[in-house]
Structure formats: structure tokens, C-alpha cells
C-alpha positions, 0 to 999 in steps of 0.5 A, spaced: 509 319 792 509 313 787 511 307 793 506 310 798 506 303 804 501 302 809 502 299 815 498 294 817 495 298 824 494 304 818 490 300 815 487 297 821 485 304 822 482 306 815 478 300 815 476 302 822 474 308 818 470 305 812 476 306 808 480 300 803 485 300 798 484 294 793 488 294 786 491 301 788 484 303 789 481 307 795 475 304 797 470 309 803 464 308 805 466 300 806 462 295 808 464 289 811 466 283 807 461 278 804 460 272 808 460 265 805 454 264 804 452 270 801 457 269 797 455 262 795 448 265 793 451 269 788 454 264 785 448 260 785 445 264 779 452 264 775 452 260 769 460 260 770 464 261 777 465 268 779 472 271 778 477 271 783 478 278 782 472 280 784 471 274 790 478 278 793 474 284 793 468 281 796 473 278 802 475 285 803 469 289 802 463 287 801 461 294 798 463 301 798 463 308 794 468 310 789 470 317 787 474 316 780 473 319 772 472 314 767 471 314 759 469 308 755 467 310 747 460 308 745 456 308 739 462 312 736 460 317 743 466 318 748 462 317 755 463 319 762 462 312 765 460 312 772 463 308 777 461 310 784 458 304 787 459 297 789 453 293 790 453 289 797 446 286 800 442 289 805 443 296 802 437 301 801 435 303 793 440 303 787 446 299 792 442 293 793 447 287 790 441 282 790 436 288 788 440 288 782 441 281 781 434 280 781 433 285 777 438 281 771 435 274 772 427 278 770 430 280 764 433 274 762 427 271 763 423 275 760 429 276 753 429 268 754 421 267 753 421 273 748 426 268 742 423 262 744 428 259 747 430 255 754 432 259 759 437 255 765 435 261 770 443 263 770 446 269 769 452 270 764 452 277 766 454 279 774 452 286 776 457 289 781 457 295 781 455 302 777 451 309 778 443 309 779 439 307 774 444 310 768 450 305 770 452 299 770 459 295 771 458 287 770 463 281 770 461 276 765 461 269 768 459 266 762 464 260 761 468 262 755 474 267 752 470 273 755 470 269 762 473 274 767 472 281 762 469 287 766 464 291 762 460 297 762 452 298 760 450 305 759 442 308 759 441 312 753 437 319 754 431 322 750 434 326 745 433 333 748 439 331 751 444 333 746 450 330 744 448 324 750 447 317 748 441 315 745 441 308 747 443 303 751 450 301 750 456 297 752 463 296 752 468 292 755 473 297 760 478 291 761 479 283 761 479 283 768 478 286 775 485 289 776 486 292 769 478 295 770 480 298 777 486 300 774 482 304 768 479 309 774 483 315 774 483 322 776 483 327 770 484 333 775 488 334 781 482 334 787 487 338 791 486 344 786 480 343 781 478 348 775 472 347 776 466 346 783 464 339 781 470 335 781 472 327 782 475 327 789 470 331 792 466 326 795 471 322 798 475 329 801 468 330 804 468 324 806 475 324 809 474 331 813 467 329 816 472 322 819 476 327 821 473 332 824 467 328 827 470 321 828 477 323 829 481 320 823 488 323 824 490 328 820 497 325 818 494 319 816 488 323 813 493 326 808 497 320 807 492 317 803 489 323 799 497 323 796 496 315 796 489 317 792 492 322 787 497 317 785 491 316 780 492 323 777 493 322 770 500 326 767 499 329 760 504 335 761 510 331 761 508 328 755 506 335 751 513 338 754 517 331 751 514 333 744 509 325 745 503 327 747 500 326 740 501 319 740 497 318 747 489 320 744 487 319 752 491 323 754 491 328 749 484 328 751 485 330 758 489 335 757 484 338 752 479 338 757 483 342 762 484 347 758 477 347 756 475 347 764 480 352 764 478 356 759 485 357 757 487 359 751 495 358 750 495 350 752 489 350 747 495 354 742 501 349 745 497 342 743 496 345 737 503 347 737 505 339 739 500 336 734 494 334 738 488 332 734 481 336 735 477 331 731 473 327 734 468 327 740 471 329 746 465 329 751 458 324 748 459 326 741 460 333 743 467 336 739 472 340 743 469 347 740 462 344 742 463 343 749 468 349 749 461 354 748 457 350 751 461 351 758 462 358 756 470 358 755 470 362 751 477 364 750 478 356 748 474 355 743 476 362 739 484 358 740 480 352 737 477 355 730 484 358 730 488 352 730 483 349 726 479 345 730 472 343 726 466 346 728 460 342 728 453 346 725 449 345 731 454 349 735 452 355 737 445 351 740 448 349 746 450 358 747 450 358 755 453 365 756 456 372 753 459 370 747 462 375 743 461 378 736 468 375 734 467 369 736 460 368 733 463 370 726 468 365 727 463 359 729 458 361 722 464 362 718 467 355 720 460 350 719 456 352 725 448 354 722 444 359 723 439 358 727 433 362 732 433 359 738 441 361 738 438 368 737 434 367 743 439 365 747 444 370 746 439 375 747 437 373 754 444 371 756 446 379 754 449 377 748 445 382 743 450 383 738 452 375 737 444 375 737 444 380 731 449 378 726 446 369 728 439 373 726 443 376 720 445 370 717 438 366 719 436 371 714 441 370 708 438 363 709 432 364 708 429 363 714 423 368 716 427 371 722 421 375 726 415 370 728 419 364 729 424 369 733 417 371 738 415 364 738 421 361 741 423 368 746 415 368 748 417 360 750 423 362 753 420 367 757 415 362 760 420 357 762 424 362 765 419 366 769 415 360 772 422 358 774 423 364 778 418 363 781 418 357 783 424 358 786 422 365 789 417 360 793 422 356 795 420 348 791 426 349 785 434 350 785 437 352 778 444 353 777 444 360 775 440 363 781 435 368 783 438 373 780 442 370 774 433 367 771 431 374 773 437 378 769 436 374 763 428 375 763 430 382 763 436 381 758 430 378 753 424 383 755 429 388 752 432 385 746 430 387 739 431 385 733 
């Protein structure tokens, strides 16, 4: 599975496909290489050559899409970076190579005429890649020890988004091309997820259509999606020769599935191996943190058992049935009391982890009743206007018609 060759007709027919391979790397929905002249127009605004890495890649492929996981630390977060795109000219919207270019040199500028000081109309950061407006992957081509070094910026959120970043950051994925494409990874197997939203997903989409619609061979089809699993990380044969403690990246892989896999004995077998549960895992969310809030439940009860540290805002992001004993581990290890969890329990049909979060927000001296009205009579108007946009077909949620309805009902029935 580790020497998996292409013929050059294979290769031919991938190309044929919108289908590359660079640095190991599977490349779909790709375009056709940079002309010269194109090419020369980028290089035009540099303040340093382009890299020869990423002028290779743009002689393969002048754009395309990816589908790998990526994690950088930020500001003291863990982050998910998003990669799924390489920029090439002519594209409509969020891929447009020159869009972004343009979009660098303006604030340039405007960062030049802001301290006062000359400005050559060069960039020393290329954009090439990203997601959206939230991502984006840079080569420095500022002449330099840096010259070469691929890096990533991240949009950051308001703050209602718990546990996500607050501003933006930067950090350096590699000190090149081939070491950033070598970062990309897969922390699951896309042939058999825990989850319904998976790295993987877009590609093997991809791959069927051009099967079934544009006549891949299904030979060559699977031949490549075994090439792209090579890129899925191996934690088990480190927890089963007794390392995986001495491997933070991969400790935190295998944490993640047994979170995604709601699986309690791992979580005791990490434990058992030495891993660490300090420490963000998922923005600046702790393991038991994003434990609750992915509803794995069982998990997050082998944490607090294995010690893992509970943070006091852990039972605000509640999404699902708890159960009492997991709620009086969580208040008894370091999470608060708070009445929006209260309400959040109730409407998720959880009364008795609602009474004793209700309990405790009493022993600290919270006057529980009218605060618990105002937050529920809020809830309840967010989630019957919901339901009624969907009923009227203008809105989607993740729980459904009939998952809004019941917790509508699960918060008209609830009393204190």
C-alpha cells in the first residue's frame, strides 16, 4: 500500500479527469497549467522570486481543490485549518488567483499609508491557496531566511463563537511547499468514518460522479483512493508499542476518534498508555469540552474518570441528553453552575441534569427562577421561529422538524 506507482497512460487518464498527484498529494478539480505569461504577472508583484515548489505546482496544475485535515496552533488555540483550495486566474468568486492578489496589494497599501512609510507596490506574502474568506495559505517571497516558508492566516470569529478564535492569526505550516503538502493528512479513514461529515468526502464524490457519469475506471478509481488513504495518520501502532505518549499530534488524533466514536475504552486505554488530556484539542476547547458538546457522552464520563481537566464553561455547550451522573462529575470536577445550561437540559430532555445544574446555581447564589423564565422564554422564541421557517421551507437546521419540535415541547413541559 506504501509504493503505489502510476503508469504515465494512468496518469494521462487522471489528468484527463481533473485528477493530479503533487508531493504525494491528490489534486481533483484541476486546471490546466499556468501559462508563462501568467506566471510572469504574478512574479511581477513579488518582492522575491516565486518558489520553485509552488512554480512546479503551477506547471502541473494551475488550481484545484483538496480534501485533507490540517491543525496548526494559534494564539494558544489547536485550529482546523482549511485547505481545500488552490487559486488559479479566471475562477469565479473565493478561487480567483489574481482576485486575491489584488485583494493583498490593496492592503499593502493602505497598511503602507497607515505607518507613514514608502511602499514599493510589492507583496512579500503570495496567496495561493485557502478556504473562503476564513483561510488562507501564503508563500513568503520576501527575499530572507523566511524566503520559501508556507503559512497560514485565520479569520477570527465574534465571540459568540465559543472556543473559536477571536482574532486573526498566523502561523507557519512548513518551511516549504513540499513539507506544507506533507502536513496535510487524514485523521480518519474516508472508507470508514465516525462521523457524516468527513475529510474524503468530496473527493470520493468527486470520483463516483467521474465514474458513473464520465467513465473513470473503477480499477483506477480504487487504485487512487488506496494512493489518497496512504495519507491517513497511524496512532494505533503507537498506543499498542506503549509511544504514543511521546507523539502530542498523534495522541490528539486518537483522542479525537474516541470523542467521534463516543468510545469509552480507548478514552481508558490512552489513559492507561499515558496520553495527556491537558490542553486545547479543538479551538481552545479541552477533550471533555468537546466531548459534551458532540453529545459523547460515554467519553466524556471515561475523561473525568481518567482525570482529564474540566473547564468551568463546560456544561454551556450541553447539546443532547446528559445524564445525572455525568452532570455531577462536571459540577464536581470544575464546571459552574449556570441557567442557560439549565434551559438547555430541559429543552434537550434531560429534567434531571436540568434540576441538579438548578441546584447548584442556587448554592451559589443565583436567584434561579426569573433568570431561568427569561432564558427559556428566549429559547423558546428562537426555536419556534425556527420551526417555522422550516415548515415554510426558507430554513434547514441539524436537528430537523421534529428534532425543533420536541425540544419546544421538552421546554413548555419543564418545571423547576
Amino acid at each position: 500500500m506504501n509504493d503505489i506507482r502510476f503508469t504515465p497512460d494512468e496518469l494521462s487518464t487522471l489528468r484527463d479527469h481533473g485528477v493530479v498527484l503533487f508531493a504525494d498529494r491528490v489534486i481533483f478539480d484541476a486546471q490546466p497549467p499556468m501559462p508563462e505569461t501568467q506566471i510572469a504577472a504574478v512574479q511581477a508583484v513579488c518582492a522575491g522570486p516565486i518558489p520553485d515548489a509552488l512554480l512546479t505546482l503551477w506547471q502541473t496544475t494551475a488550481g484545484g481543490r483538496l480534501d485533507y485535515d490540517l491543525s496548526l496552533e494559534m494564539n494558544g488555540n489547536l485550529e482546523d485549518i482549511s485547505w481545500s483550495e488552490l487559486f488559479w486566474n479566471g475562477s469565479d468568486g473565493y478561487h480567483d488567483l489574481q482576485g486575491w492578489i489584488a485583494h493583498e496589494l490593496e492592503l499593502a497599501e493602505e497598511a503602507a499609508q497607515e505607518q507613514g512609510t514608502p511602499w514599493n507596490g510589492k507583496l512579500t506574502l503570495l496567496p495561493f491557496g485557502g478556504f473562503e474568506y476564513t483561510d488562507r495559505i501564503y508563500a513568503v517571497v520576501e527575499p530572507g531566511a523566511e524566503q520559501g516558508q508556507v503559512v497560514a492566516w485565520k479569520k477570527g470569529l465574534p465571540p459568540a463563537w465559543t472556543h473559536a478564535l477571536h482574532e486573526d492569526s498566523v502561523n507557519t505550516i512548513a518551511t516549504e511547499l513540499h513539507g506544507a503538502f506533507a502536513a496535510l493528512h487524514l485523521d480518519e479513514d474516508p472508507l470508514a468514518p465516525t462521523s457524516d461529515y468527513f475529510s474524503g468526502q468530496t473527493l470520493l464524490e468527486y470520483l463516483d460522479d467521474r465514474h458513473e457519469a464520465h467513465g473513470l475506471d473503477i480499477d483506477l478509481m480504487d487504485k487512487l483512493v488506496t494512493f489518497y488513504s496512504r495519507a491517513v495518520v497511524d496512532w494505533r501502532t503507537p498506543l499498542a508499542e506503549g509511544t504514543l505518549r511521546h507523539h502530542a499530534s498523534l495522541a490528539r488524533v486518537a483522542l479525537r476518534h474516541a470523542i467521534g466514536a463516543d468510545d469509552a475504552e480507548l478514552i481508558a486505554a490512552l489513559a492507561a498508555a499515558g496520553v495527556g488530556f491537558d490542553g486545547p484539542l479543538q479551538g481552545s476547547a479541552l477533550a471533555t469540552d468537546v466531548a459534551v458538546g458532540h453529545g459523547a457522552f460515554a467519553a466524556a464520563a471515561a475523561l473525568v474518570r481518567a482525570g482529564a481537566p474540566v473547564a468551568p464553561d463546560a456544561l454551556r455547550n450541553i447539546d443532547g441528553q446528559i445524564s445525572p451522573e455525568l452532570t455531577k462529575a462536571l459540577l464536581a470536577n470544575g464546571a459552574e453552575p449556570n441557567v442557560a445550561a439549565i434551559v438547555k437540559c430541559a429543552a434537550c430532555g434531560a429534567p434531571a441534569s436540568a434540576h441538579l445544574i438548578a441546584e447548584a446555581c442556587a448554592k451559589a447564589g443565583i436567584d434561579v427562577p426569573p433568570a431561568f423564565v427569561a432564558d427559556r422564554d428566549a429559547m423558546l422564541l428562537e426555536l419556534e421561529s425556527t420551526l417555522a421557517k422550516m415548515q415554510g421551507g426558507s430554513f434547514g437546521h441539524y436537528l430537523g422538524q421534529e428534532g425543533v419540535a420536541e425540544r419546544i415541547e421538552h421546554l413548555q413541559g419543564f418545571r423547576l
